[in-house]
Each structure stands twice: as C-alpha cells, then as structure tokens.
N, C-alpha and C positions, 0 to 999 in steps of 0.2 A: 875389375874382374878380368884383364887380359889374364891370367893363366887359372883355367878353372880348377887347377892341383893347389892352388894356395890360399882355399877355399876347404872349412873342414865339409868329408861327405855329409849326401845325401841320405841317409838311415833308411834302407828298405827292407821291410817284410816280404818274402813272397807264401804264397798261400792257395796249392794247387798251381794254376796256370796264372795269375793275377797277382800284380806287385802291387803295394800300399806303401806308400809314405810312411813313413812314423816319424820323423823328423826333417825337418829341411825342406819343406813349403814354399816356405819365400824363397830361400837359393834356386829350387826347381823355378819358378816362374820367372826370378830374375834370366837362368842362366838360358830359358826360351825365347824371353824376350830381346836377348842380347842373339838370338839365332844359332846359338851352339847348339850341337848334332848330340853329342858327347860328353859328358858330367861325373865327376868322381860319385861314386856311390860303394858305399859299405850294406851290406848283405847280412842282417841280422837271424839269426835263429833262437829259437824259444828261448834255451836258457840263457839269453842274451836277455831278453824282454824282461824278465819275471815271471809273475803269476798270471796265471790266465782265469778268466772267468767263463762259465757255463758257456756263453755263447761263442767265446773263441776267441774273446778281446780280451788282449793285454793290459798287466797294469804295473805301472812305472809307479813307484815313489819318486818323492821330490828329493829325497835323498839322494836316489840312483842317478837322476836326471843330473845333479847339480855333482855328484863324484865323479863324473863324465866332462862335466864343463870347463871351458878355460874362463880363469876369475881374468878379467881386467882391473 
C-alpha cells in the first residue's frame, strides 16, 4: 500500500456534522496503521445507498454491493 490512490475508496456517508463508514473498514485501519494523514475516500449521497429505513439506515442489497465490485 505505498500509494494510497491504488487502493479502491473508502465509501463515506456524511450525516449532519458526522462521517460514517459504510464500506472500507479494514482499508481505514490499515491505512492508520501504516500512519497516513490522507486516504482516497468517495463521498456517497442517498440515492447512492438505496432505501432508507424509519431510522435513517441504509440498506444495500447484495445485488447493488456486488454490481459495484471488481470480480477477481
């Protein structure tokens, strides 16, 4: 992981004043751990997510998740 751009992003929600993960967990911790300041992150908005539910969480099919992914 020397160049954090060759790494796909981070997937952030923001919500008010407060960012949330929504994918890319382990990249975030790896890219802490390794002491970088700085991480690609992509910036999602609703209709990016899907459906929301009553309380304000998002829900991803597996569909959506995996037409998103790169197959190996």
């Amino acid at each position: 992981m020397n160049d954090p751009n060759s790494v796909d992003p981070i997937l952030v929600r923001v919500n008010k004043e407060t960012a949330y993960i929504v994918d890319g967990h382990h990249r975030y911790n790896a890219f802490l751990k390794l002491g970088y300041e700085r991480v690609p992150i992509k910036y999602l908005h609703s209709y990016d997510l899907g459906k929301m539910t009553p309380d304000g969480t998002f829900i991803r099919t597996l569909e959506d998740i995996l037409a998103g992914a790169k197959l190996c």
